[in-house]
C-alpha positions as CSV (number, residue, x, y, z in Angstrom):
1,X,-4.6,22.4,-2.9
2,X,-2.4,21.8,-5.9
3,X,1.2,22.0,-5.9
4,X,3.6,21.7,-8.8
5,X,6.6,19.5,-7.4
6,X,8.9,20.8,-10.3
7,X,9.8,24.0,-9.1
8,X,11.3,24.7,-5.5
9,X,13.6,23.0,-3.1
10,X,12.8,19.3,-3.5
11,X,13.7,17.8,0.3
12,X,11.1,20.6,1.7
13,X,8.5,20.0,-1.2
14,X,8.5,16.1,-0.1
15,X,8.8,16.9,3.5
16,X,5.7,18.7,3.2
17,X,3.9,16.6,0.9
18,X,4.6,13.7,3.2
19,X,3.5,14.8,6.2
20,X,-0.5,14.5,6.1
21,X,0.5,11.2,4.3
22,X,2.1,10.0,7.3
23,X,-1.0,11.5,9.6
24,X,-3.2,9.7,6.6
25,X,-1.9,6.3,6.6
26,X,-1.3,6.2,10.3
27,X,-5.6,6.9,10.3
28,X,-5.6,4.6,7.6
29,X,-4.1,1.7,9.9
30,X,-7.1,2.6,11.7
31,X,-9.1,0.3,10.1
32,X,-7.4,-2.3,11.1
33,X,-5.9,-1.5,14.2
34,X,-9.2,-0.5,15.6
35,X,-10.6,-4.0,14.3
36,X,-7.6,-6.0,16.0
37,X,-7.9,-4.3,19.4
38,X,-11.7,-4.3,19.8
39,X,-11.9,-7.7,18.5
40,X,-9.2,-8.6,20.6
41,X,-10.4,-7.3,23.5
42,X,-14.0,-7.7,23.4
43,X,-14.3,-10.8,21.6
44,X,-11.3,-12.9,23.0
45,X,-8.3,-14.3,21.5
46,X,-10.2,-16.6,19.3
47,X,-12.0,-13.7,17.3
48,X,-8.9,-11.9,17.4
49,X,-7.1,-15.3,15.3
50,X,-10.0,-15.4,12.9
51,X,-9.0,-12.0,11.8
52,X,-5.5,-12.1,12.4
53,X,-5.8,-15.5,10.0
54,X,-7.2,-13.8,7.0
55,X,-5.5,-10.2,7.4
56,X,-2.5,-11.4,4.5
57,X,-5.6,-12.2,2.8
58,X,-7.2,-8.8,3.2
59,X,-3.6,-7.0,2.7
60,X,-3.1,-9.2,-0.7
61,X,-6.8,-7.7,-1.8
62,X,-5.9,-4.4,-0.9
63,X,-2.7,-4.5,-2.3
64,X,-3.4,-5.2,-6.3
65,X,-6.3,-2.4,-5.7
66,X,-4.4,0.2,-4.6
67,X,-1.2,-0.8,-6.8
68,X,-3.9,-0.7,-10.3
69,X,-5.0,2.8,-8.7
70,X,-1.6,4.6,-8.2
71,X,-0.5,3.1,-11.5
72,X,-3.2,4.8,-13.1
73,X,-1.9,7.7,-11.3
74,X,1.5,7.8,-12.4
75,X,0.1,8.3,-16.2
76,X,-2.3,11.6,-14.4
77,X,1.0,13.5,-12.8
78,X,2.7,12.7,-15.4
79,X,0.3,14.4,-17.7
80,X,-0.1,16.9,-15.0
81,X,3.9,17.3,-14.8
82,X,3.7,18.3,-18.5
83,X,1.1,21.0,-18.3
84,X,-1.5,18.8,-20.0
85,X,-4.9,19.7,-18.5
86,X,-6.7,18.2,-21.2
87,X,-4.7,15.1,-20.8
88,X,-5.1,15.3,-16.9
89,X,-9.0,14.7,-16.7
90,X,-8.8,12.5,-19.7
91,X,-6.5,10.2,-17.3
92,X,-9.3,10.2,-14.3
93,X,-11.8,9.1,-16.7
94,X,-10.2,6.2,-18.4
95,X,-8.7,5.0,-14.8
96,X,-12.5,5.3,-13.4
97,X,-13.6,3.1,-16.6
98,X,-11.1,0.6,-15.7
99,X,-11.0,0.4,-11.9
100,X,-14.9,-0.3,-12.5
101,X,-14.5,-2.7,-14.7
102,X,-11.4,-4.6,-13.0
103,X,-13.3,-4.8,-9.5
104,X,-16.4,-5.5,-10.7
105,X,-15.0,-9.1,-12.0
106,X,-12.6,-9.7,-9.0
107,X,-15.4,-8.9,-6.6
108,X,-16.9,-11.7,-8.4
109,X,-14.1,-14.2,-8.5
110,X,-12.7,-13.8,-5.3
111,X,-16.7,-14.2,-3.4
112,X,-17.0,-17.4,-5.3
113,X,-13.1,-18.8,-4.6
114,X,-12.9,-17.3,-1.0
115,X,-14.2,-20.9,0.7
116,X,-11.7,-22.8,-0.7
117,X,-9.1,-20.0,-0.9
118,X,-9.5,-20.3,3.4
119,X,-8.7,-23.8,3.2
120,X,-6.1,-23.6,1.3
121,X,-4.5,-21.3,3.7
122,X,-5.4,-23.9,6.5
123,X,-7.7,-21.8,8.6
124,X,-8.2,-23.3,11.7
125,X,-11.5,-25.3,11.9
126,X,-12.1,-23.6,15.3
127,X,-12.1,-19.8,13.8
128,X,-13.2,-20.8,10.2
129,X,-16.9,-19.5,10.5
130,X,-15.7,-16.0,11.9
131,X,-12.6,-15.6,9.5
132,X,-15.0,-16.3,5.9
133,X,-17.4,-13.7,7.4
134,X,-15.2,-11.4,7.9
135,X,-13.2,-11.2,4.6
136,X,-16.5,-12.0,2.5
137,X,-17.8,-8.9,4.0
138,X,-14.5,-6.8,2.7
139,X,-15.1,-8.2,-0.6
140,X,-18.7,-7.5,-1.2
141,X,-17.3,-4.0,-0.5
142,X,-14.1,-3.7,-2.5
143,X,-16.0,-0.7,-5.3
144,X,-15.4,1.3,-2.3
145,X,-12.2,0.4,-1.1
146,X,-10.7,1.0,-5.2
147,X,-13.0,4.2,-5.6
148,X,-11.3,5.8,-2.5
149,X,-7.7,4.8,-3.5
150,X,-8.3,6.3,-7.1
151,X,-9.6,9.5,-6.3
152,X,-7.0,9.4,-3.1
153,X,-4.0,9.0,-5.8
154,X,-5.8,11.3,-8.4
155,X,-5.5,14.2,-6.0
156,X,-2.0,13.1,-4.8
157,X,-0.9,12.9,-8.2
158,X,-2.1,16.7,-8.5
159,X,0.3,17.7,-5.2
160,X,-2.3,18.0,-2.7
161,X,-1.9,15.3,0.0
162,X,-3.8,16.8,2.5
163,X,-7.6,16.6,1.0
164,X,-7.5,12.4,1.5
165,X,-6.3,13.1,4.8
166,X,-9.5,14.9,6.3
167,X,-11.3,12.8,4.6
168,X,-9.6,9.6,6.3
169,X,-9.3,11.2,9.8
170,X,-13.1,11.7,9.8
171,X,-13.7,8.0,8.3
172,X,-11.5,6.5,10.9
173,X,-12.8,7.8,14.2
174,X,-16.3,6.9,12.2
175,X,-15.0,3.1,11.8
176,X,-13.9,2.7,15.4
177,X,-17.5,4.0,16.5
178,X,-19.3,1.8,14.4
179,X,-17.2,-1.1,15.4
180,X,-18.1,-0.5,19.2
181,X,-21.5,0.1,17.7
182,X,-22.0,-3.0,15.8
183,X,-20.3,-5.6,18.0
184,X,-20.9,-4.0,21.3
185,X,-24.5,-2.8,20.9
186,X,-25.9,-4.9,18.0
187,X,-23.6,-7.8,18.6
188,X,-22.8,-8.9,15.3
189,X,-19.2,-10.5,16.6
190,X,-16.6,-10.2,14.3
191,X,-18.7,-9.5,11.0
192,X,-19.5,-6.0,12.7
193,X,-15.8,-5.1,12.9
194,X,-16.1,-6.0,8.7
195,X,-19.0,-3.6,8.3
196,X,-17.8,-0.6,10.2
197,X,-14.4,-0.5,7.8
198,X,-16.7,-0.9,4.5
199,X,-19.2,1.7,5.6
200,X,-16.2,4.1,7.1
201,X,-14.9,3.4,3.2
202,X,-17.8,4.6,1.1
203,X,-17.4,7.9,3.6
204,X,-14.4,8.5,2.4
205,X,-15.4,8.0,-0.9
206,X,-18.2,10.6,-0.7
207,X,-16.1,13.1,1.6
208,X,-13.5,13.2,-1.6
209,X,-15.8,13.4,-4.5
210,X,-17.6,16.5,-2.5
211,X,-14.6,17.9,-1.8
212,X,-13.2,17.7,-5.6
213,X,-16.4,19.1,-6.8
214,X,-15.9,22.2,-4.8
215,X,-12.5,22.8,-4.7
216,X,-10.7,21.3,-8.0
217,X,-12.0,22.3,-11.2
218,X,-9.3,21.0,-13.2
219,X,-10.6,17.7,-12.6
220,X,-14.5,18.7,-13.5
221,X,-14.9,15.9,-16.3
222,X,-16.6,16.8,-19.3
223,X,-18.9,14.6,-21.6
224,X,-16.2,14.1,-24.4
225,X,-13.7,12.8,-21.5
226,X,-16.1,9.7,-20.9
227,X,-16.4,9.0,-24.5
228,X,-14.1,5.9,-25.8
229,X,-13.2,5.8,-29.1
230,X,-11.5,2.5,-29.7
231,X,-9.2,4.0,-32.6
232,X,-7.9,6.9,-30.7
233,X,-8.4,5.6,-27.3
234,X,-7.2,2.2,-26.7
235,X,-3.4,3.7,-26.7
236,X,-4.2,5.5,-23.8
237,X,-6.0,3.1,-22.1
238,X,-3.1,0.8,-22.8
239,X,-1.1,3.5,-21.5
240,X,-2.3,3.1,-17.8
241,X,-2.8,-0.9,-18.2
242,X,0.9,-1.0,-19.0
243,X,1.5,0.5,-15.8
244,X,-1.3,0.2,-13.3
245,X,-1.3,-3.8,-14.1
246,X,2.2,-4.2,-13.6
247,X,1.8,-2.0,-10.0
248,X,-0.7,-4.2,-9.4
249,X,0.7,-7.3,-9.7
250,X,3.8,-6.2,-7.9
251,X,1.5,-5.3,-4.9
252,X,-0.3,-8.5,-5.4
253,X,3.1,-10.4,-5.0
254,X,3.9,-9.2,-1.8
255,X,0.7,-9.7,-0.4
256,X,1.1,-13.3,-1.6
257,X,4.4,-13.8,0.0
258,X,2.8,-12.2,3.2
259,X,-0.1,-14.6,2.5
260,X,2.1,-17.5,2.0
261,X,4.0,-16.9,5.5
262,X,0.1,-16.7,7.4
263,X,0.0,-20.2,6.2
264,X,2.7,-21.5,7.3
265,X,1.8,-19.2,10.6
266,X,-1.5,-20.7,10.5
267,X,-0.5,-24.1,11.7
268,X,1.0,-23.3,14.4
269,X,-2.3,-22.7,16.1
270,X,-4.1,-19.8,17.3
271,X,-2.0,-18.3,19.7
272,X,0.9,-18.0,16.8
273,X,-2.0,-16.1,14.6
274,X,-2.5,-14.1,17.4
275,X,1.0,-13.2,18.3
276,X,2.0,-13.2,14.5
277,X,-1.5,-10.5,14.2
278,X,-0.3,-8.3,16.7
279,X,3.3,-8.1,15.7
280,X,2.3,-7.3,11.9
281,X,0.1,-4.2,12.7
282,X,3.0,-2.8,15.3
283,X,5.2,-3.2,12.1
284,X,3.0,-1.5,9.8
285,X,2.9,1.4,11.9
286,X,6.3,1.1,12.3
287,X,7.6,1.8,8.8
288,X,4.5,4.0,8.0
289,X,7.0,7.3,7.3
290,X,8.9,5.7,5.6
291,X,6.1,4.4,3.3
292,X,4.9,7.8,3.2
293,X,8.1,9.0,2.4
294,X,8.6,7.0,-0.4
295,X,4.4,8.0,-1.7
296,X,5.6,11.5,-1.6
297,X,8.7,10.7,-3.8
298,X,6.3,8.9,-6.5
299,X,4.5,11.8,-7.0
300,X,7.9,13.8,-6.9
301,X,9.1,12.0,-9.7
302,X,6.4,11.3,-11.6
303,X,5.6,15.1,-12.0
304,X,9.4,15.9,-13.1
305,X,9.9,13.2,-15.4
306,X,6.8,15.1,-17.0
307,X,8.7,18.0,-17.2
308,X,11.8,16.3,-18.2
309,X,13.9,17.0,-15.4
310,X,16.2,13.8,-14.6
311,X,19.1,15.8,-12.7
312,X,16.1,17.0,-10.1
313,X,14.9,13.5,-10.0
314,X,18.3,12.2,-8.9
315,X,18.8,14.5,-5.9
316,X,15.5,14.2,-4.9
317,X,15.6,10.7,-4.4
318,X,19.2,10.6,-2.8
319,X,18.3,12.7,-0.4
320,X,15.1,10.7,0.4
321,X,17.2,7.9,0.5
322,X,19.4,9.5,3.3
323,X,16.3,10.6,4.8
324,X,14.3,7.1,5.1
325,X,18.0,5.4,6.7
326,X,17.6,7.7,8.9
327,X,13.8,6.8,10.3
328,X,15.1,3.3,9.4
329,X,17.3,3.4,12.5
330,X,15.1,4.7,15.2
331,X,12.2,2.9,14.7
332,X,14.6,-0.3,14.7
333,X,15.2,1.2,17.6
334,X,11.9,1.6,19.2
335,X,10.9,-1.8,18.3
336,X,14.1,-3.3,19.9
337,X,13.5,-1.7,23.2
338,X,9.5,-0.8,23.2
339,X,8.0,-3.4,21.2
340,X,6.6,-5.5,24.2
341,X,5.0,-2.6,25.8
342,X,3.4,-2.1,22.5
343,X,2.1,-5.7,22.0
344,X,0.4,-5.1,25.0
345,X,-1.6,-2.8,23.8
346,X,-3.4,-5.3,21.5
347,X,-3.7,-8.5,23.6
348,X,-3.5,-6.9,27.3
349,X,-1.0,-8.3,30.2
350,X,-3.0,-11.3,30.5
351,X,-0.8,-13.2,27.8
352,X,2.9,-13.1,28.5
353,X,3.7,-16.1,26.3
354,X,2.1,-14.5,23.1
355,X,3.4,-10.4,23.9
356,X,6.9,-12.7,24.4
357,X,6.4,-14.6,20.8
358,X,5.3,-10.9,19.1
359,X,8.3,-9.0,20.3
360,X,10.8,-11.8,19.0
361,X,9.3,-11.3,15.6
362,X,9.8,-7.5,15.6
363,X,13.4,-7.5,17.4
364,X,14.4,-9.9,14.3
365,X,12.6,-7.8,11.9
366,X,13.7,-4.5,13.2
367,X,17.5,-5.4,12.3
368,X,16.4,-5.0,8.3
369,X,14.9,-2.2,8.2
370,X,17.5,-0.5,7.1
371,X,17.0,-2.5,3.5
372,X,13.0,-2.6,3.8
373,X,14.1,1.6,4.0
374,X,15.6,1.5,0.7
375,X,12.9,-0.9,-0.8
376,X,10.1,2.3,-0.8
377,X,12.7,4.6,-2.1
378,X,13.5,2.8,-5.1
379,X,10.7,1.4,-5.9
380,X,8.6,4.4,-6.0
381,X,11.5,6.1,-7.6
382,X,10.8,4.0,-10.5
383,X,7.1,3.9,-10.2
384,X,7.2,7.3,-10.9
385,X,9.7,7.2,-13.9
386,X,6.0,4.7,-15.5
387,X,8.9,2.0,-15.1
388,X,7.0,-0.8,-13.0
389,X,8.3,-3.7,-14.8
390,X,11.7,-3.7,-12.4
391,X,9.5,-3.5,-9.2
392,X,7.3,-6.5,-10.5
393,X,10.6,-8.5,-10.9
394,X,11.6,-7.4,-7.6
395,X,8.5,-8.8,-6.0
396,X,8.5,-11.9,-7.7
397,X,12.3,-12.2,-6.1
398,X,10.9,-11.4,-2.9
399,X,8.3,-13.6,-2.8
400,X,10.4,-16.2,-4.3
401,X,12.5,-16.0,-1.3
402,X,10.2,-15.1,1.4
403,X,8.3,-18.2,0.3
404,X,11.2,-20.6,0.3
405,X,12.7,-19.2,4.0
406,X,9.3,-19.4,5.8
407,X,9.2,-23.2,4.6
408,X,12.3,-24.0,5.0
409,X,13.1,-22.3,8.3
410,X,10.0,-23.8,9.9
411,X,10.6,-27.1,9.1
412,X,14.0,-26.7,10.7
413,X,13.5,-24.7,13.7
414,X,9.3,-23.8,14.1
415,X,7.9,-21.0,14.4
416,X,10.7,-18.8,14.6
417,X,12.1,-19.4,11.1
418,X,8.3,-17.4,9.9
419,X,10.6,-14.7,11.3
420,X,13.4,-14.6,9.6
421,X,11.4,-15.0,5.9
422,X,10.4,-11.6,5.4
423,X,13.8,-9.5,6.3
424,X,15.9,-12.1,4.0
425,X,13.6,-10.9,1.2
426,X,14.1,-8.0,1.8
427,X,17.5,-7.5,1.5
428,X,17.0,-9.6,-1.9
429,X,14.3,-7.0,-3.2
430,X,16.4,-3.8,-1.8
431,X,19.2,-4.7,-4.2
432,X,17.5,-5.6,-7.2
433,X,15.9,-2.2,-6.8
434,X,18.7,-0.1,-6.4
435,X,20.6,-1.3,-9.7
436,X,17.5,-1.0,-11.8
437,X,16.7,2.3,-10.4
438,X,20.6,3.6,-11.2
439,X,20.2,1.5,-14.7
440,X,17.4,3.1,-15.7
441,X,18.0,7.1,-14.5
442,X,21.3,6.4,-16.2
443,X,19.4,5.9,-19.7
444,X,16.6,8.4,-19.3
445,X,19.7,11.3,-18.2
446,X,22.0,9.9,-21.5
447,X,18.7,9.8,-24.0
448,X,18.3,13.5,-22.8
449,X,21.9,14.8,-23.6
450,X,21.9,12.7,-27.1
451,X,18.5,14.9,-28.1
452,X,20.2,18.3,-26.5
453,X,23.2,17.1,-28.7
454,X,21.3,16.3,-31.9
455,X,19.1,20.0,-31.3
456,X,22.3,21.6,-31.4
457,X,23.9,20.0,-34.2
458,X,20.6,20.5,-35.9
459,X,20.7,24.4,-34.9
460,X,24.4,24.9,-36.5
């Protein structure tokens, strides 16, 4: 269903809009999670490093695909905001023109690179095999993976956060049966866990565009929306490249920086990967409302700065800011005094010495939430606003940082200093953030009373 985020009380508007994003991304770990435990479980510790090696890798993919696709986004509620219907399914059409075009050539470069990429991240000779299996089999299969996340943040951007999330709940529980399925019954090994999250994908992908058909008319494209006419159109497209690329390459950075720190993990050995694997997915889920959170405040924001309206903009994100502190704190919480238990759940009892290594990482980790908290606030704050240049500068810090610790650190003292990379970045990132968020709602709220001041001059 479509809501309009400019009109009621904000917190309750996001609190509701957030919601079956939490449910959705927590089935969206699913993918994943599903993959780490039946691998890890069925296959051994070894399968479970091969994917654990080139998850970063995965994440880094995923990353500038879904950062292009709610960049795209941003310019559809925005138009959307702004009561632009026109505009709205002229938005979908240009973003499906370039999503095709964008992953059709980085399917291509990253199937040819990904041999050498794997070296480069120093892949264990023991694991290679399964780890270039499975992330070739995510690439063939990334139309998919960008289709789902554009129509996913199409409909988001139109206030209805609930549609992706049946159609995610019903992929998930597909992707774990055909993961039992493929590896269990047809034996594939760890290619089968790759299959069953491309195929449980395209679902998803068909699930929304039957579900838009039916249900949102608004977005029923017409012939003249495909057409492109380079003198009238290429603004627009420009228009969504200035953001979507900018998204993307901020989503690409951290997944490089994550990236980078799996190759430092990487030679360390497999039962670092392992523990390193386990520890990263716990953390995911972890910080899932607040990532949610922060979605729901993109969408927020992008719809009001459509309709102009900076002082609802600033309480809505102060109050999500209080809000995300908040979950900050308790699930620092549960990960300081829970977070064995829970590495159990992906490696079994049967490994002390790895649940031990896993639960360091998270009690460090936990500590900076608090920043990581204010990292999705901000950042989709200004998302929203079509301002992704400070977030891309941001990332770069972070990875700058990230990069530099995890060296660094593990030269000095191991293992442990992988640990400390991430959370010092973050406090980095949170900052930068924060000022260019205040800087920049600042000049939007002082450009607005200089034009309310000129009307009435202009009125007298």
């Amino acid at each position: 269903m479509i809501n309009d985020l400019t009109k009621g009380a904000p917190v309750k508007l996001m609190l509701l809009f957030s919601i079956p994003l939490l449910i959705g991304n927590i089935f969206q770990q699913f993918y994943n999670i599903a993959d780490i435990i039946i691998v890890g479980r069925t296959l051994g510790i070894n399968a479970l490093a091969s994917v654990g090696a080139v998850s970063p890798l995965f994440f880094l993919i995923m990353f500038i695909l879904v950062g292009l696709t709610n960049g795209f986004a941003v310019i559809t509620g925005q138009r959307f905001g702004a009561k632009d219907f026109d505009g709205v399914r002229k938005s979908v059409a240009m973003s499906c023109i370039l999503g095709f075009v964008f992953t059709a050539l980085f399917t291509i470069v990253c199937s040819v690179l990904m041999k050498y990429i794997l070296i480069w991240m120093n892949v264990p000779v023991e694991i290679f095999k399964d780890a270039f299996d499975y992330i070739q089999i995510i690439v063939y299969g990334l139309m998919v993976v960008t289709f789902y996340n554009m129509l996913a943040s199409i409909i988001r951007a139109l206030g209805d956060s609930m549609t992706p999330l049946y159609c995610l709940i019903l992929a998930s529980v597909l992707n774990i049966f055909l993961a039992l399925l493929f590896i269990l019954k047809f034996h594939w090994g760890v290619a089968g866990s790759a299959f069953a999250v491309v195929v449980s994908q395209g679902i998803s992908v068909i699930l929304c565009l039957l579900y838009v058909k039916k249900h949102f008319p608004i977005l029923h494209l017409k012939k003249s929306d495909w057409k492109f006419n380079w003198k009238e159109d290429y603004k627009f497209a420009l228009e969504h490249l200035n953001v979507g690329f900018p998204m993307a390459m901020q989503f690409a950075i951290l997944g490089l920086s994550v990236l980078i720190i799996q190759c430092v993990c990487n030679s360390f050995g497999a039962d670092i990967i392992a523990s390193f694997t386990a520890a990263l997915r716990i953390e995911q889920m972890a910080t899932l409302p607040m990532i949610s959170f922060g979605v729901a405040l993109a969408t927020f924001v992008a719809q009001n700065f459509g309709a102009n309206n900076f002082s609802r903009i600033r309480y809505g994100v102060k109050r999500a800011s209080l809000i995300n502190i908040g979950l900050s704190l308790f699930m620092a919480f549960v990960m300081h005094f829970y977070g064995g238990d829970l590495v159990r759940v992906f490696i079994g009892d049967g490994n002390n010495s790895i649940v031990k290594l896993a639960h360091d990482y998270l009690f460090v980790s936990s500590l900076f939430y608090f920043f990581l908290a204010q990292i999705f606030i901000y950042r989709n704050a200004l998302q929203g606003l079509g301002r992704a240049t400070i977030p891309l500068f941001a990332s770069i810090g972070e990875l700058l940082v990230r990069a530099w610790v995890a060296i660094y650190l593990a030269i000095k003292i191991g293992y442990l200093g992988v640990f400390y990379a991430g959370p010092i970045a973050w406090v980095t990132a949170s900052l930068v953030l924060a000022i260019g968020y205040y800087s920049t709602i600042k000049t939007f709220i002082f450009k607005k009373q200089q034009e309310l001041r000129r009307g009435r001059f202009n009125n007298d």
